[in-house]
C-alpha positions in Angstrom: 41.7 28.5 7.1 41.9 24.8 6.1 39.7 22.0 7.8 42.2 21.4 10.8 42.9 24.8 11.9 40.4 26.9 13.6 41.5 30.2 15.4 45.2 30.2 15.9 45.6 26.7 14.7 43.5 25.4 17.2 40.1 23.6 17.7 37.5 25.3 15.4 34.6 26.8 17.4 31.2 27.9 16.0 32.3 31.6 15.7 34.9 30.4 12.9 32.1 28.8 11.4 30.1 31.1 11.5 32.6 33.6 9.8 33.2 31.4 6.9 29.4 31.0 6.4 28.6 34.8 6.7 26.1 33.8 8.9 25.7 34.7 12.8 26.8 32.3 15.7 22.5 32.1 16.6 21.9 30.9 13.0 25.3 28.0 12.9 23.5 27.2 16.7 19.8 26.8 14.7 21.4 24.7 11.9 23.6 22.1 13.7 20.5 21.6 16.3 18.3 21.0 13.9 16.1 23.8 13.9 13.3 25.0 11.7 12.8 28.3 10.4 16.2 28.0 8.6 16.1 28.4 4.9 17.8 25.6 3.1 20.7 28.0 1.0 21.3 29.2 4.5 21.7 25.2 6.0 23.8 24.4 3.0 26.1 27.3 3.5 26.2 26.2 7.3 27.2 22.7 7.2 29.6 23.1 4.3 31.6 25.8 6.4 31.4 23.5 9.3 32.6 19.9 7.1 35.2 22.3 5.7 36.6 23.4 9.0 35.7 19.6 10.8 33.3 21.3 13.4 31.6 19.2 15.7 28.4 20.3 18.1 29.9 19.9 21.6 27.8 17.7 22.9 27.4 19.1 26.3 26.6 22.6 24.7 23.5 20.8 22.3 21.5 19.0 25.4 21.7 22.7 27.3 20.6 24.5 23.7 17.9 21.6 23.1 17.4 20.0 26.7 18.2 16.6 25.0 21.1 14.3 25.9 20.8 12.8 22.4 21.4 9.3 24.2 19.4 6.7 24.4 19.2 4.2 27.0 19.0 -0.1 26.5 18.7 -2.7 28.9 18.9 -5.8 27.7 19.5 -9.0 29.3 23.9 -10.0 29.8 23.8 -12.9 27.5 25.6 -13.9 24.5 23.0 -16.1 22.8 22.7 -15.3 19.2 19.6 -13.5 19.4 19.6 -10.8 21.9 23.4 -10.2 21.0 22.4 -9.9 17.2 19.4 -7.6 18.5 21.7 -5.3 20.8 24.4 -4.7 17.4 21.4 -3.6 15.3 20.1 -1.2 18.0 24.1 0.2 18.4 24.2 0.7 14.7 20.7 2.4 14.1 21.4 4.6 17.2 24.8 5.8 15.9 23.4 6.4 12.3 20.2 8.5 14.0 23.2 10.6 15.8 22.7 9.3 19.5 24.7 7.8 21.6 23.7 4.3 23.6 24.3 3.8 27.4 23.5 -0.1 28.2 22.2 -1.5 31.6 22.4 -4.9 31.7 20.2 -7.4 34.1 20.3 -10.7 35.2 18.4 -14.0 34.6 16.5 -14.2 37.9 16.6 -10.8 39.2 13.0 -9.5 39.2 14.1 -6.2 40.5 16.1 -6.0 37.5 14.6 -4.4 34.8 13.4 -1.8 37.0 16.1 -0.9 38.4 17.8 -0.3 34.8 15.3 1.7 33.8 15.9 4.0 36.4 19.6 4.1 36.8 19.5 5.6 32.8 16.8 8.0 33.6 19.1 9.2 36.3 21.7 9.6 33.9 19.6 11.8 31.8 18.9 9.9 28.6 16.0 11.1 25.8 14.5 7.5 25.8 14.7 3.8 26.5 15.1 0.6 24.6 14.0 -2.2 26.7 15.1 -5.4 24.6 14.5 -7.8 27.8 13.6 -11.6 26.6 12.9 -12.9 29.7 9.6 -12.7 31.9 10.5 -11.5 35.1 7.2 -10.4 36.1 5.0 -7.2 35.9 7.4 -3.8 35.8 5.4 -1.2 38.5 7.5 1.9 37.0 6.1 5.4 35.1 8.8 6.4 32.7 8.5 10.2 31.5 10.5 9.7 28.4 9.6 7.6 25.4 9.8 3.8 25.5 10.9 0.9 22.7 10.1 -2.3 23.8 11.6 -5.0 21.6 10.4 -8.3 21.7 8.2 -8.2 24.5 4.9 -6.7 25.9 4.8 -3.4 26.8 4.2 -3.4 30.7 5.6 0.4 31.4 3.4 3.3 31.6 4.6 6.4 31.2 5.2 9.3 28.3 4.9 6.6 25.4 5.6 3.8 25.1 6.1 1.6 21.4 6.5 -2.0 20.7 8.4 -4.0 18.1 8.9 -7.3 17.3 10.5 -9.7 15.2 7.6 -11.8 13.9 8.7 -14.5 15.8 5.1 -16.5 15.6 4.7 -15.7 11.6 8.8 -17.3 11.3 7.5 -19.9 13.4 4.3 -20.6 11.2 6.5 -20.8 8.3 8.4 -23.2 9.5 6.2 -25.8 10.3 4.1 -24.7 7.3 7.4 -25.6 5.2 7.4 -29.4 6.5 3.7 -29.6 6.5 3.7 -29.0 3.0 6.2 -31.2 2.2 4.0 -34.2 3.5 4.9 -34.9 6.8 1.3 -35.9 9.4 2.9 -33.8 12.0 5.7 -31.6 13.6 7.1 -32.0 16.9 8.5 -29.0 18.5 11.0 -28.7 20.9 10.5 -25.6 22.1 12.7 -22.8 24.5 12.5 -22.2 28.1 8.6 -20.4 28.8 10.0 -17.5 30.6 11.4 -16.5 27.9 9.0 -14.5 25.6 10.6 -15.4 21.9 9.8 -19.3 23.1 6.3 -18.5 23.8 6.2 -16.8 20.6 7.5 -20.1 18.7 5.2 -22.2 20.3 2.9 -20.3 19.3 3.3 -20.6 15.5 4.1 -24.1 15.9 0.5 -24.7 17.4 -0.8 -22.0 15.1 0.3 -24.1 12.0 -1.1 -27.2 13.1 -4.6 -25.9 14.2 -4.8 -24.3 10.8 -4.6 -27.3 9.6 -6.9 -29.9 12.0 -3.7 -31.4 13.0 -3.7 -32.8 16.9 -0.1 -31.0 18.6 2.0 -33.6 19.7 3.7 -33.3 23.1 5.9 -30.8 23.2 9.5 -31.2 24.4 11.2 -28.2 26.2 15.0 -27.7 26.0 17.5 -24.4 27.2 18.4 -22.9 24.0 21.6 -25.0 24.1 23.1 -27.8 21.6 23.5 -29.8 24.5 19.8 -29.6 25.2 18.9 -30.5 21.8 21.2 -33.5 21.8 19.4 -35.1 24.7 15.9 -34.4 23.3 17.1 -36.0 19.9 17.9 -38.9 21.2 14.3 -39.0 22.5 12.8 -38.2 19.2 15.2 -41.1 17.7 13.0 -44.1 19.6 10.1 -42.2 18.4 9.0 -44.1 15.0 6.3 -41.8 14.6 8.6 -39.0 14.5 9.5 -37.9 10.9 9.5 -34.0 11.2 11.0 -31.5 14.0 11.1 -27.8 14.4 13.4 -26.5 17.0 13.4 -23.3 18.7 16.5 -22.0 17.8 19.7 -23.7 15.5 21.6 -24.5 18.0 19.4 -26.8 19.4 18.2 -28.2 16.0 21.7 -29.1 15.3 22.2 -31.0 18.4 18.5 -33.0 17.5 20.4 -33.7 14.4 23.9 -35.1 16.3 21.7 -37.5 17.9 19.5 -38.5 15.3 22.3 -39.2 13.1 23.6 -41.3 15.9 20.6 -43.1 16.1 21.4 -44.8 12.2 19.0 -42.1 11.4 19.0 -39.9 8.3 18.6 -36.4 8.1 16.1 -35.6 6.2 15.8 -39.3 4.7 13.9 -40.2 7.9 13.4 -37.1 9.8 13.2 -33.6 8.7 14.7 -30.7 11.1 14.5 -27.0 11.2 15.6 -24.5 13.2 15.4 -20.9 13.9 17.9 -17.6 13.7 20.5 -18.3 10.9 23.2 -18.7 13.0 26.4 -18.2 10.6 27.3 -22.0 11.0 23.8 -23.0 10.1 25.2 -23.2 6.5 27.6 -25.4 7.0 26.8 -28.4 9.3 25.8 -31.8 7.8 23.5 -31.8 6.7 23.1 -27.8 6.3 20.1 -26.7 8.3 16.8 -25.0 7.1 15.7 -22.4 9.5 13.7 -19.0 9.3 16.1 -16.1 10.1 15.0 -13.2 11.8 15.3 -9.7 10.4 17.2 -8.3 13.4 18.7 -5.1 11.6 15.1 -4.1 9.9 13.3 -4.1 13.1 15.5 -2.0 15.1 16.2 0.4 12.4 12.3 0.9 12.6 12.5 0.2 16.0 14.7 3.3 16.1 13.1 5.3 13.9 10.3 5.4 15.8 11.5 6.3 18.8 13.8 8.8 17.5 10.5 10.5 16.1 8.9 10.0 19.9 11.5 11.8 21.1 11.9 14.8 18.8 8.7 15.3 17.7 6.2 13.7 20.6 2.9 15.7 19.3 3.0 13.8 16.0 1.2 10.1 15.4 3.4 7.5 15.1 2.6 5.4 12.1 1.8 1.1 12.7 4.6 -0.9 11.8 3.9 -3.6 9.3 4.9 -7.2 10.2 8.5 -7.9 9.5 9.1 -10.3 6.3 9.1 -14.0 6.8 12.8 -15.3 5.9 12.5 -19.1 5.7 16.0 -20.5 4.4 15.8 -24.2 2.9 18.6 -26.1 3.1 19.5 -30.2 3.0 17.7 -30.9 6.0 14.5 -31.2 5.1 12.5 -33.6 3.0 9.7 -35.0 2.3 8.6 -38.4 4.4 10.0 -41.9 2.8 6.7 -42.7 2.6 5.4 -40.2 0.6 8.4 -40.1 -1.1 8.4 -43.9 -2.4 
């Protein structure tokens, strides 16, 4: 019997591969469901017979053995910003290696009934647990959830089974960036920062003001733009009539590049007279003019924990979950940063 043929050429089913083990169709059940009480000569023996034949679990036939779906659930908001959409891959991919499948909701800027609603429409479908990756504040959730819950990003306003958090260190990547043009002499960093319903802005603000009060240093006012270039454009060409303006983290690169358009507009250097970072690592951060120093943030090791964790929430809810430590600060330094002509000269 080779690897494509089962009985009679056709599809092989867990009585062929059972057979070829020596084994019973119970034990091949035990083995590909993950079962204890299965001694490991026996699981070798098991999966070899079932690789060799190309044996697949039906799915439908392992969620009525093990009452799980093994599918997980994600709403997350229907954007392409670089964030959430580099957040959403690394959940796919961590899902797919832990041998689940993902069913996505997606909600809407401005819904408030959104989030809820998602959540429900994928417990109606049955899945083992939820990934909530949902960047924007649209106000307290009022929802129990009876299956486990990752919340990426965010607070955790769901009650229910359990419920986890993760985050990307978004206020220690923020730290570091203003620490970086603090310590290469400038008296102070203006921020422009991301819209405030959004909980990864609040987050960078927050390191920006954590980094000056560390250091005595009175915040500037802050200027507030939409994520976009565009937004950043317009706000550089405020910071350009600013001459006490020598240093700027943005909230995200796209917006630090459009500070830099303008600036550079203005007959202004960059860094020469004013210093910019930004925030992700967008690919084409590395290759604008000047190329941009920014913090990137560790999307794929997050949600691989992220997943983990739940994973373990799902199959093994009586066990303690251990703390996850703080994700690693990634600051990139490129040409467009400096120190201050005065402290330069």
């Amino acid at each position: 019997m080779t690897r494509t043929q089962g009985r009679a050429g056709g599809a092989p089913r867990s009585v062929d591969v059972a057979r070829l083990a020596g084994v019973s169709q119970k034990t091949v059940s035990r083995v590909l469901n993950g079962e204890r009480y299965v001694s490991d000569d026996v699981r070798r023996r098991v999966l070899a017979a079932a690789d060799e034949l190309g044996y697949r679990l039906n799915g439908a036939a392992r969620a009525l053995a093990s009452g799980r779906t093994r599918s997980i659930g994600v709403v997350t908001l229907g954007t392409a910003l670089y964030g959430p959409a580099s957040l959403l891959i690394g959940v796919e991919r961590a899902a797919r290696d832990a041998g689940y499948a993902l069913r996505v909701v997606n909600t809407l800027e401005g819904d408030p009934g959104g989030v809820a609603g998602a959540v429900e429409s994928l417990l109606e479908q049955g899945v083992d647990g939820i990934v909530v990756s949902e960047p924007i504040d649209e106000g307290p959730v009022s929802l129990t959830v009876d299956v486990p819950v990752l919340v990426l990003g965010a607070p955790a306003t769901f009650g229910g089974a359990r419920t986890l958090a993760a985050g990307v260190g978004a206020e220690l990547l923020a730290r570091a960036a203003t620490g970086h043009l603090l310590d290469l002499g400038h008296a102070t960093v203006h921020h422009l920062a991301g819209p405030q319903r959004w909980f990864a802005a609040r987050d960078r603000l927050a390191g920006w003001r954590g980094a000056l009060a560390a250091r005595g240093i009175e915040e500037p006012d802050v200027l507030q733009g939409d994520w976009s270039a565009a937004s950043g454009y317009a706000v550089g060409r405020e910071l350009a009539a600013r001459r006490d303006c020598t240093a700027v983290f943005a909230a995200n690169d796209d917006m630090a590049i459009g500070v830099v358009r303008a600036l550079t507009e203005a007959g202004l250097s960059v860094p020469d007279d004013v210093s910019v970072v930004g925030f992700d690592d967008i690919p084409v951060a590395a290759y604008v003019t000047p190329p941009l120093t920014t913090v990137r943030q560790p999307f794929d090791a997050v949600a691989r924990e992220g997943l983990r964790l739940l994973v373990q929430a799902i199959e093994k809810p009586d066990t303690d979950l251990p703390a996850q430590p703080d994700p690693p600060v990634d600051l990139i330094i490129r040409a467009s940063t400096a120190p201050p002509r005065r402290a330069a000269d």
